[in-house]
C-alpha positions in Angstrom: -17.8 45.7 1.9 -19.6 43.8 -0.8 -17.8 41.5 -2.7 -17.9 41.6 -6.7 -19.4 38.6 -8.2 -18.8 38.3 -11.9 -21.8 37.2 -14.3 -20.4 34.6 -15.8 -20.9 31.1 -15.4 -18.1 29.8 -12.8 -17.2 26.7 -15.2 -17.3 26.4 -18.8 -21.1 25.4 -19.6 -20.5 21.5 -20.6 -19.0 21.0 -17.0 -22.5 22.3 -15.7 -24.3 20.4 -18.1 -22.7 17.2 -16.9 -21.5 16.4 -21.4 -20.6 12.8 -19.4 -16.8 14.2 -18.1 -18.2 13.0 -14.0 -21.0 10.9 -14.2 -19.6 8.0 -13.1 -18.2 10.0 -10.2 -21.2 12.1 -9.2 -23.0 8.4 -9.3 -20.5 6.8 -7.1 -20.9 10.1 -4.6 -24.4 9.8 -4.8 -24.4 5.9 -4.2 -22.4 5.8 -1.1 -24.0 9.0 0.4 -27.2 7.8 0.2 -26.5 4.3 1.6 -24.7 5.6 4.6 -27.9 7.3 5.6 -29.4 4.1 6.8 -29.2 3.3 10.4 -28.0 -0.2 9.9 -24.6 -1.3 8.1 -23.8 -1.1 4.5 -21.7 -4.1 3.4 -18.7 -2.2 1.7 -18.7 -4.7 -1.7 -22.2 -3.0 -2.5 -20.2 0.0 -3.6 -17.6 -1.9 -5.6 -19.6 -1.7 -8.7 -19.6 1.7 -9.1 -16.1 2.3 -7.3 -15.1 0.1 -10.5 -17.1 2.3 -13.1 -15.8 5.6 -12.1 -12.3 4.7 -13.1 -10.4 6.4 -10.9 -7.1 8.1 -11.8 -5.6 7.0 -8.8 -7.3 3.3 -9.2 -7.0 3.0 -13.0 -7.2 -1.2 -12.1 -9.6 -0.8 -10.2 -12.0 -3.4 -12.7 -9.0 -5.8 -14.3 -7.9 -9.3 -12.5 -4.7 -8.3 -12.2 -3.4 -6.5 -8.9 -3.1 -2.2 -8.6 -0.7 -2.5 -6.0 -0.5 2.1 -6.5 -3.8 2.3 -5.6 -3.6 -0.4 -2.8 -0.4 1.1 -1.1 -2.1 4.5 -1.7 -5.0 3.2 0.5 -2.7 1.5 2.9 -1.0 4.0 4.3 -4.4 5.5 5.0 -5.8 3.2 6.8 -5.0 1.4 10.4 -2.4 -1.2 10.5 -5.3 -3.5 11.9 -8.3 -2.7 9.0 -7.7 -6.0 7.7 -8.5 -7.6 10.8 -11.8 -5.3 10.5 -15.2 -6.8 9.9 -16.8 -3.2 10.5 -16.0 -0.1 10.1 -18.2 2.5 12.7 -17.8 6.3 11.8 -19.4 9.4 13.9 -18.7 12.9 14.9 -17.4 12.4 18.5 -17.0 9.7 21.3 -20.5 10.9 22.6 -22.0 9.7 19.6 -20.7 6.6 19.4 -21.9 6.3 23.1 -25.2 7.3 22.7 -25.3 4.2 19.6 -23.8 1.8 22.6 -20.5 1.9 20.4 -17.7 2.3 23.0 -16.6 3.5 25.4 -14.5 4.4 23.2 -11.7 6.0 25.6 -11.3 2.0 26.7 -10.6 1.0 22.9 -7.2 0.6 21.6 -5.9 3.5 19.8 -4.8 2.8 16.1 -3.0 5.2 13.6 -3.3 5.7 9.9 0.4 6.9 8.3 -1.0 9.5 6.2 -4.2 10.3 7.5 -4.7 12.1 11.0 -7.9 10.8 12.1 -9.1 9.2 15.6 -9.3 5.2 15.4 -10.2 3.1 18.0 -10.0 -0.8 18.0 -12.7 -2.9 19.7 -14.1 -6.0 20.5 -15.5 -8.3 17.6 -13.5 -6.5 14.9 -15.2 -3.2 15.2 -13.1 -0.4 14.3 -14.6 3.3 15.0 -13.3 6.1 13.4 -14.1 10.3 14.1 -14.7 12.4 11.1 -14.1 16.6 11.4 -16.1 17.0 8.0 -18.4 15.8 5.3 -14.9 16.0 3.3 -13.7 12.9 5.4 -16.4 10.7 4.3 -15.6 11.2 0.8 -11.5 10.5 1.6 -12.4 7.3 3.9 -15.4 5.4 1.9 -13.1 5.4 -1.7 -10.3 4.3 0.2 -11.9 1.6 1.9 -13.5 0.4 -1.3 -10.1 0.6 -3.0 -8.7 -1.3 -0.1 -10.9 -4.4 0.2 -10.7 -4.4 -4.2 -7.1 -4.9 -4.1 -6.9 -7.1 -1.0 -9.2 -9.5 -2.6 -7.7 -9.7 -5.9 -4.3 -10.6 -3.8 -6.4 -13.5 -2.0 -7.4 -14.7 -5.2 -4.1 -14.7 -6.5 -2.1 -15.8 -3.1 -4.4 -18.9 -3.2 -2.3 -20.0 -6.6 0.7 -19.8 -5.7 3.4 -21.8 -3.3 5.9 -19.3 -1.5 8.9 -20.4 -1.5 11.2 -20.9 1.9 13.9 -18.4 3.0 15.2 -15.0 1.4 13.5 -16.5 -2.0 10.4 -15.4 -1.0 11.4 -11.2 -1.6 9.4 -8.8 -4.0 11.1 -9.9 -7.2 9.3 -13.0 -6.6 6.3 -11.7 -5.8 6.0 -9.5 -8.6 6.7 -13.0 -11.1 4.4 -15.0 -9.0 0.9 -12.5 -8.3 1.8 -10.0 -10.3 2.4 -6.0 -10.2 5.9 -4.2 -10.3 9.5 -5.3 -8.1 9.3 -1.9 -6.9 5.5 -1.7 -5.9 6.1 -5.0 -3.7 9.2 -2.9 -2.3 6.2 -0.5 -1.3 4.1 -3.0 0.1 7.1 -4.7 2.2 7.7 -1.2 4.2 4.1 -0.4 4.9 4.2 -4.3 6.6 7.6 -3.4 8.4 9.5 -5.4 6.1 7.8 -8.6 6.5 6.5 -9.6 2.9 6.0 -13.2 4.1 3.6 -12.2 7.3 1.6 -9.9 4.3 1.5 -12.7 2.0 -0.2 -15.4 5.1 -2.6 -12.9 5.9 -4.1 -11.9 2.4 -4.1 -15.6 2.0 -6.2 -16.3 5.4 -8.8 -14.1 5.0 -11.2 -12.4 2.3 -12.7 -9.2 3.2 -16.0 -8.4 4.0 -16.3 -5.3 5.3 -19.4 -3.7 6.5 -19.9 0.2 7.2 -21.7 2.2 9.8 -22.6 6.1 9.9 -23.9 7.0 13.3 -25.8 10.6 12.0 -23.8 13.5 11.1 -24.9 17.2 10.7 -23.1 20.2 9.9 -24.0 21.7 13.5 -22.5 18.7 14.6 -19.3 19.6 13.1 -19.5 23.2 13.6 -19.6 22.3 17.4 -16.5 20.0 17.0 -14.4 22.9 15.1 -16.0 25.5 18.5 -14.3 22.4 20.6 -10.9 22.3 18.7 -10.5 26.2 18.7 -11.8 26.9 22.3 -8.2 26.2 24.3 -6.8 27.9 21.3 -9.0 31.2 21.9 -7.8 30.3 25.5 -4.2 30.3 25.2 -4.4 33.5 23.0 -6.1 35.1 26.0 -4.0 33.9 28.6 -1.2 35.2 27.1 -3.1 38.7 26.6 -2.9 38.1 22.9 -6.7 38.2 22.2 -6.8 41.7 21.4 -3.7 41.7 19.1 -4.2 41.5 14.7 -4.4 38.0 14.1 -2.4 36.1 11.1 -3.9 33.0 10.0 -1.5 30.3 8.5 -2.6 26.9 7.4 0.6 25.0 6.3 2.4 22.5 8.8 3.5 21.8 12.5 7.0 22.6 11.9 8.3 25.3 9.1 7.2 28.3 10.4 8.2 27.6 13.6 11.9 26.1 12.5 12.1 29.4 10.8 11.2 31.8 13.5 13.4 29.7 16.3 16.8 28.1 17.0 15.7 25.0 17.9 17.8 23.2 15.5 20.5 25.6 14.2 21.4 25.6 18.2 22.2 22.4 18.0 24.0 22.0 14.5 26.8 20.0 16.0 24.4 17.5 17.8 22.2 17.1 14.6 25.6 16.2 12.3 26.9 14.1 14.9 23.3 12.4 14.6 23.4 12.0 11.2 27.1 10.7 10.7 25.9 7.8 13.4 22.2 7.0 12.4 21.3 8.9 9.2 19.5 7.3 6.0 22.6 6.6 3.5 21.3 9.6 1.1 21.2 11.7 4.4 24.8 11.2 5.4 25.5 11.4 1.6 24.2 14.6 1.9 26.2 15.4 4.7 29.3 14.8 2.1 28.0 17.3 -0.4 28.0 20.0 1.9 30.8 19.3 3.2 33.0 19.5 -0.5 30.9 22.0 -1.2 29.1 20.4 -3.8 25.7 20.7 -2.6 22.9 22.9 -4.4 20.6 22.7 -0.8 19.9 25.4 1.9 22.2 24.1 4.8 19.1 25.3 6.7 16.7 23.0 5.7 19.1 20.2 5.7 19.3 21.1 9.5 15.9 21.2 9.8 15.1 17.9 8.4 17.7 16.3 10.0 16.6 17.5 13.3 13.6 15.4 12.6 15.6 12.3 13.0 17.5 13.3 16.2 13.9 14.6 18.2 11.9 11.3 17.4 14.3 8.5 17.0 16.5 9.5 20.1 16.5 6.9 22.9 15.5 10.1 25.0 13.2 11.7 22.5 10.2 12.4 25.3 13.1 14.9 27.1 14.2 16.2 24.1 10.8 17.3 23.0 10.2 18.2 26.3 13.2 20.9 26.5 12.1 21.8 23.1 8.5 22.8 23.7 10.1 24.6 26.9 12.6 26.8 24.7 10.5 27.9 22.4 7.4 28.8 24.5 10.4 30.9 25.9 10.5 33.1 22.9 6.6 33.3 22.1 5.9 30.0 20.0 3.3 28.0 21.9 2.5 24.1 20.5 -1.3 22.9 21.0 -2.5 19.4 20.3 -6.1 18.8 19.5 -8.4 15.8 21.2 -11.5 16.2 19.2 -12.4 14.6 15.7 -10.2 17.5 14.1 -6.9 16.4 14.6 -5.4 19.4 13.7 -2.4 20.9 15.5 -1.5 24.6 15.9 1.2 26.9 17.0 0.1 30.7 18.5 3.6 32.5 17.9 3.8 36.2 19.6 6.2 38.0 17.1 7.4 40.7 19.5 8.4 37.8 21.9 10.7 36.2 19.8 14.5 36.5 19.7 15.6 38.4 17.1 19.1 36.1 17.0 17.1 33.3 16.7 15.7 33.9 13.7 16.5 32.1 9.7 18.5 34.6 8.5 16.8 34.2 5.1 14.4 35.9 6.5 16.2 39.4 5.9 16.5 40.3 9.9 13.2 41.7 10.9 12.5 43.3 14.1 10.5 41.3 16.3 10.1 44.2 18.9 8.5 46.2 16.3 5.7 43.8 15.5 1.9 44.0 17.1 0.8 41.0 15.4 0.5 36.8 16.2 0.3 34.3 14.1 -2.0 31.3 14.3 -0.5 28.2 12.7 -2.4 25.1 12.1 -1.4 21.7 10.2 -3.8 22.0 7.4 -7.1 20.2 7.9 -8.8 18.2 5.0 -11.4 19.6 2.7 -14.6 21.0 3.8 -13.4 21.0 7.6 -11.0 23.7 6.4 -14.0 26.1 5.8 -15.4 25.2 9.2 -11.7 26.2 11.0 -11.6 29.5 9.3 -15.2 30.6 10.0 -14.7 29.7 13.6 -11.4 31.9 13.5 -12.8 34.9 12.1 -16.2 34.6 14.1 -13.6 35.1 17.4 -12.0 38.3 16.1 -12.4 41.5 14.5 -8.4 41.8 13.9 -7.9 39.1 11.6 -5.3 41.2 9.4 -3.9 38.1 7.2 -4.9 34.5 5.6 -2.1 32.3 3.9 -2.5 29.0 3.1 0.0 26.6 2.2 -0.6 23.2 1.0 0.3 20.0 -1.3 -1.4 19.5 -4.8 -1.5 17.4 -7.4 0.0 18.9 -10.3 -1.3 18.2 -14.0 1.9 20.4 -15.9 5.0 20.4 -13.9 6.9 18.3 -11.1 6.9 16.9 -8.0 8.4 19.7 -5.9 7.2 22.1 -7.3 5.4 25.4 -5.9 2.0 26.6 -7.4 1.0 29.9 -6.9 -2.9 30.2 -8.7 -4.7 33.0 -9.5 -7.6 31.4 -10.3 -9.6 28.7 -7.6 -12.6 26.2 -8.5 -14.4 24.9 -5.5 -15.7 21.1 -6.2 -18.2 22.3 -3.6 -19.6 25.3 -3.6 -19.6 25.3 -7.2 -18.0 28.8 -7.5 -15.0 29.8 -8.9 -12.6 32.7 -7.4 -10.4 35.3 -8.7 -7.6 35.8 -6.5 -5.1 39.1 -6.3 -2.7 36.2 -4.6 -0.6 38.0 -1.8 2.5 36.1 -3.4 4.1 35.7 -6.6 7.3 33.9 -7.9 9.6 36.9 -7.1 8.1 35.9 -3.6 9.8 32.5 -3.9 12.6 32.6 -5.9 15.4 33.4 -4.1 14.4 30.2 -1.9 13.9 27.7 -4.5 16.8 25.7 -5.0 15.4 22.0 -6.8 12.1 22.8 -7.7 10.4 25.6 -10.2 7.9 28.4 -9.1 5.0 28.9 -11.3 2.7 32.1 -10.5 -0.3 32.7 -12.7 -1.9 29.1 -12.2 -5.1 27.8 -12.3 -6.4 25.4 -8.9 -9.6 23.1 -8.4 -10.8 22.1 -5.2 -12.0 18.3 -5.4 -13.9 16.5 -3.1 -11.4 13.6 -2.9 -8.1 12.1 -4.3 -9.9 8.8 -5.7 -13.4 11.0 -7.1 -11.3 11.9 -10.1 -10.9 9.7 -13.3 -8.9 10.6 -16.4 -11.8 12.4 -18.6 -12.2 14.3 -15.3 -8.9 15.7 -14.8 -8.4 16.3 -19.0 -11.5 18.2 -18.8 -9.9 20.6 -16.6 -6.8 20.5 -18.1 -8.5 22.1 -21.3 -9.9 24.7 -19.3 -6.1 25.4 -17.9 -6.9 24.2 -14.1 -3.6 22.8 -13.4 -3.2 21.9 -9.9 -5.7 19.8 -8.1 -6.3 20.4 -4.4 -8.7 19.7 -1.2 -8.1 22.7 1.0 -8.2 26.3 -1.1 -11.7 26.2 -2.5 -13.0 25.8 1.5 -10.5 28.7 2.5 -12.2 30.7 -0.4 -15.9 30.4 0.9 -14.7 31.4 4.5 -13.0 34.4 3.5 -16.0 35.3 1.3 -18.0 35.4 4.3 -15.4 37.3 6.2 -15.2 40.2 3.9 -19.7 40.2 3.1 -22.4 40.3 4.4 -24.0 36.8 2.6 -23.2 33.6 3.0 -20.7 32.1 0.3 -22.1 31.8 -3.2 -23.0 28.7 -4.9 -22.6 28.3 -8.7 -21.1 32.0 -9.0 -17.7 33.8 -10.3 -16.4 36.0 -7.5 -14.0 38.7 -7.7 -11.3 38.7 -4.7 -9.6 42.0 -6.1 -10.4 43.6 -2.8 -10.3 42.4 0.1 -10.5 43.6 3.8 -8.0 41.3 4.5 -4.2 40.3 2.8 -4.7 36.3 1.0 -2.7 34.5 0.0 -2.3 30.6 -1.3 0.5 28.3 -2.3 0.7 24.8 -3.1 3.5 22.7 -3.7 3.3 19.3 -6.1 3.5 16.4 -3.9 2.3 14.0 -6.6 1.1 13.6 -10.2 -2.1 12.4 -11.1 -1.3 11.2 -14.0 1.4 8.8 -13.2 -1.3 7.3 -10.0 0.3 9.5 -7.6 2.7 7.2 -7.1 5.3 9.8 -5.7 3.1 11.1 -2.3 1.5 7.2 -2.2 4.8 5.6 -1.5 6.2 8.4 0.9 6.3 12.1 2.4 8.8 14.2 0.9 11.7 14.3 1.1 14.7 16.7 1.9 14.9 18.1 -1.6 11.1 17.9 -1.3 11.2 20.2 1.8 13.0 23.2 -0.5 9.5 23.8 -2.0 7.9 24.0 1.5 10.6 26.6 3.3 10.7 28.5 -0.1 6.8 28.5 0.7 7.2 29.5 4.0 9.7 32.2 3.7 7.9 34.1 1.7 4.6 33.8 4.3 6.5 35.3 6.8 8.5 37.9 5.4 5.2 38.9 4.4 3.8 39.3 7.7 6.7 41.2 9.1 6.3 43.4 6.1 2.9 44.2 6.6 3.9 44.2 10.5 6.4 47.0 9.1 9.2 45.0 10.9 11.5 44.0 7.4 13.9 46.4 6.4 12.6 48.1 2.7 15.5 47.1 1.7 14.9 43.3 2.6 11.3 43.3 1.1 11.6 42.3 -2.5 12.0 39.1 -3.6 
């Protein structure tokens, strides 16, 4: 089946043209990925000039004395605890790479983690820190936010330099706010992401200026497409194992832990245990919480407070490694299987074999399907980043000829409604490919509705793909704003080439409108807003969501699997609409 393209241009013609909305950001892409080409290092402050000029939305300060402690936060919970000890920064495609460069070994380098960013870091000798990228999509996250990092750091050193802390509890962030500069609550921000100890942040900003210097060790798309064959292979293998192979596949890109809460009794089981857990250890708005359910004044799914809750219990439990043990145990019982990944892509997945699962066990928002009547199995994976997103869906649909269903659920910056709040668009611009899609979305907000208890659904909307949260500056995102693009995303545009590919006979168009009205196979995207673009995303840079925050993503979910067990024909009619 051919699919439709629409002659018409895919973006209004002044976008194409260039009329000066991105060319400060196409110049700062251009600059960094043509440096990084050289075999040698690139000293990081040669891209400062034009990090500066673009502007950034997300680093509006980028260019004044005067601290962005939004942007530096942003960029600090994306980053390894030790970048600041860094004096390079290595990046390749796998350890064999880095090998082959005499970078490594790598397995005998210290592991480091990044908050919010799942990438592979290793700390070595000399302050070399290596990093694996899945996609071209990670280059354009990581060299921003390094830029943004060393920017901010700098201007602190500058100002750190001036001043005399004082001794004791005086030196807190009211007083750093009055003495560098930046807001009480930013300083807040910066106190947690250094475990609380402003002082130790303050003596090392002051001990050192940064320097960095940057290293890219080749990088090709085969090279990646290899990695994503790696990550998938045990996957492929547990679905064959488990004589699943053969079965219609459901694709799901959305998180490690909805879908499978929903579809398991992992945590309702253990409702008493979870309250008791809460009462004794809970955050002070959990337990309040708690209170509101109890009197009956709570708006919240009782569900999803258990859910998140359960959270607490499984990782912060003196005998967490046995809990998660039993855990993984019971639910491979009832067909959900959990898979880590080791390669560049660290992207988890769950394989869930619907007939296996106990019907009891089940959300009962999700209207009491059949299990036993259901062929299908979903594969879940935690959504990857950008480009690598197309790479994980071609590789899917290369293994199989059953691939009945594609949902995708993922966060977004929203430019017209709030935090919390689920997106359901109609129309997708891919940053890219250059091509813009016309979706028959598989969901709509009768879809969601029922579910939604805090937030607001809004159907009907219009997404871009971009290549990175800091490669936007304001004339950027009011350009699309005119053209009524209102959510701003990483993941669907990607999706959208794939499942061209999957449903044609060409590769994915560049530059083109393309009509998804008919497809071989059911699509269907959500986001919800995890930030605002216009306020500096200060919302997702100072923290995940939270429990209200989590009503947007089981609303989300919900309506992904009660549409799989309608198309499995396993939901009642009667438990189908909205």
């Amino acid at each position: 089946m051919a699919v439709p393209r629409l002659r018409v241009p895919a973006v209004p013609q002044s976008r194409v043209a260039g009329a000066g909305v991105s060319d400060e950001v196409e110049l700062y892409h251009r600059t960094y990925t043509t440096l990084l080409r050289s075999t040698g290092e690139t000293r990081l402050r040669v891209l400062e000039p034009s990090h500066r000029a673009m502007r950034s939305s997300l680093h509006p300060l980028a260019g004044e004395p005067a601290p962005d402690l939004g942007a530096f936060v942003y960029a600090t919970h994306r980053l390894p605890a030790g970048i600041h000890a860094a004096h390079v920064v290595v990046m390749g495609q796998d350890a064999a790479v880095f090998a082959r460069h005499g970078v490594g070994p790598l397995a005998d380098w210290e592991p480091e983690e990044a908050p919010a960013r799942r990438r592979h870091w290793y700390a070595g000798p000399d302050g070399v820190l290596a990093v694996l990228l899945a996609s071209a999509s990670d280059l354009d996250d990581l060299v921003p936010t390094l830029v943004a990092f060393q920017l901010e750091w700098n201007k602190l050193h500058a100002l750190v330099l001036t001043v005399q802390p004082p001794a004791g509890d005086a030196l807190d962030a009211a007083w750093c706010a009055q003495a560098v500069g930046g807001l009480e609550d930013d300083w807040h921000r910066v106190a947690d992401a250094w475990a609380g100890e402003l002082r130790a942040f303050l003596e090392a900003v002051a001990a050192k200026r940064l320097d960095l210097r940057v290293r890219m060790l080749g990088g090709s798309q085969a090279g990646y497409a290899r990695m994503t064959r790696r990550w998938w292979d045990p996957i492929q293998a547990t679905l064959r194992e488990q004589g699943l192979e053969d079965r219609p596949l459901y694709f799901v890109s959305s998180n490690p832990h909805s879908l499978v809460n929903l579809v398991t009794a992992t945590a309702r089981s253990r409702e008493a245990e979870i309250v008791r857990w809460v009462e004794r250890h809970g955050a002070p708005e959990l337990r309040d919480e708690l209170e509101r359910f109890r009197s009956g004044a709570a708006e919240g799914a009782w569900e999803n407070f258990l859910y998140f809750a359960a959270r607490g219990l499984f990782d912060e439990h003196p005998d967490s490694l046995e809990l998660h043990r039993r855990r993984n145990d019971e639910e491979r019982a009832v067909g959900v299987t959990h898979l880590s990944s080791t390669t560049a892509l660290r992207v988890s997945a769950q394989v869930v074999a619907l007939d296996r699962l106990d019907p009891t066990g089940l959300d009962p928002r999700l209207g009491g399907p059949d299990p036993a009547a259901c062929e299908g199995v979903v594969v879940n994976i935690e959504y990857p980043l950008g480009v690598a997103a197309y790479n994980v869906l071609r590789e899917v649909a290369e293994s199989t000829d059953r691939l009945r269903g594609v949902y995708v659920l993922g966060k977004a910056a929203t430019l017209n409604a709030a935090v919390g709040d689920v997106l359901i668009s109609s129309v997708i611009h891919d940053e890219h490919s250059g091509s813009t899609y016309w979706l028959d979305n598989a969901f709509s907000f009768d879809d969601l509705a029922p579910f939604l208890r805090f937030g607001s659904g809004l159907d009907n909307q219009r997404a871009v793909t971009v290549k990175s949260t800091f490669l936007q500056n304001r004339e950027y995102l009011d350009f699309y704003y005119r053209e009524a693009f209102t959510v701003v995303e990483m993941e669907a545009g990607p999706y959208c080439d794939a499942v061209y590919e999957v449903a044609d006979v060409d590769r994915y168009p560049v530059g083109e409108a393309v009509n998804f009205a008919k497809l071989p196979i059911d699509f269907g995207v959500i986001h919800y807003a995890s930030d605002t673009p216009y306020t500096q995303a200060r919302t997702l840079g100072a923290r995940g969501l939270s429990y209200h925050g989590m009503d947007s993503t089981y609303a989300s979910s919900l309506a992904i699997l009660r549409r799989i067990f309608t198309l499995e024909g396993a939901l009642a009619p009667s438990s189908r609409g909205g």
